[in-house]
C-alpha positions, 0 to 999 in steps of 0.5 A: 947824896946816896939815898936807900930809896935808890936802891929799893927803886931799882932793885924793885924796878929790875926785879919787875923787869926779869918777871916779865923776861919770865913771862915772856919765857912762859909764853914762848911755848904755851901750856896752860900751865904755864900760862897760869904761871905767866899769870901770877908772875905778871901779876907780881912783877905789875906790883913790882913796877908800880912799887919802883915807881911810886919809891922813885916817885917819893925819891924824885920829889923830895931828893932828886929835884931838891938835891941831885938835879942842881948839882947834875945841871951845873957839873960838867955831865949836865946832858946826864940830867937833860937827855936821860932823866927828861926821856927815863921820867917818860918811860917810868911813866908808863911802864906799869901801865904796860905791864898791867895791860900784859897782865890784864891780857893773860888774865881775860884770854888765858885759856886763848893764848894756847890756841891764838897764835896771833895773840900769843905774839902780840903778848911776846911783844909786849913783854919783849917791850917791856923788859927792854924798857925796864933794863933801859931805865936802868941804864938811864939811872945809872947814867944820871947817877954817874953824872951826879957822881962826877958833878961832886967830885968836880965839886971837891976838886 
């Protein structure tokens, strides 16, 4: 059942997720060196969440689907499956389009953000938004490998 794209997916995941806590430090206080910086790491991290999600992809349909989400959905944990994986699908689903649309932000209005405060709160948001979103899936796969977990010990038993 434990599979390493597991761990490469939340690992590439979170590591997204703290890049954009970055940015969003980086932005706090505006410099252009900074957001030069902001920029790269935006960059970086979008690479980062789309590669979690083409991993999680590949795990979802040729393991999870297959394998896990039979066993979740007839443990004693089947909400697990239900409510997480249902809403964690939806929000894996447009993470990266946000982190690209942060980054693409930085990079068209870098010399603003200095200057544009209201822009430079709407790019604080954005990235508060997409670090709560990420840390959130994480939970969320935690939970539903929880559910899986104690469907097989149930199993066992």
């Amino acid at each position: 059942m434990v599979h390493a794209f597991i761990g490469a997916h939340a690992a590439l995941g979170e590591l997204g997720a703290i890049g954009f806590l970055w940015v969003l430090i980086e932005i706090l206080n505006p410099t252009p060196q900074r957001v030069r910086r902001a920029k790269i790491v935006a960059l970086v991290s979008v690479i980062l969440l789309l590669a979690s999600w083409l991993v999680g992809g590949w795990y979802y349909v040729n393991v999870y689907s297959l394998d896990v989400k039979p066993i979740i959905k007839e443990g004693p944990r089947p909400w697990a499956h239900f409510i997480f994986t249902e809403t964690k699908e939806h929000v894996f689903m447009f993470l990266p389009f946000l982190a690209l649309l942060a980054y693409l932000i930085i990079a068209r209005f870098e010399t603003q953000i200095t200057k544009d405060k209201k822009l430079k709160n709407g790019l604080v948001w954005l990235c508060i938004l997409i670090f709560l979103l990420a840390m959130a899936r994480g939970i969320m796969g935690y939970i539903i490998s929880s559910g899986a977990r104690v469907a097989l010990e149930a199993r066992v038993l």
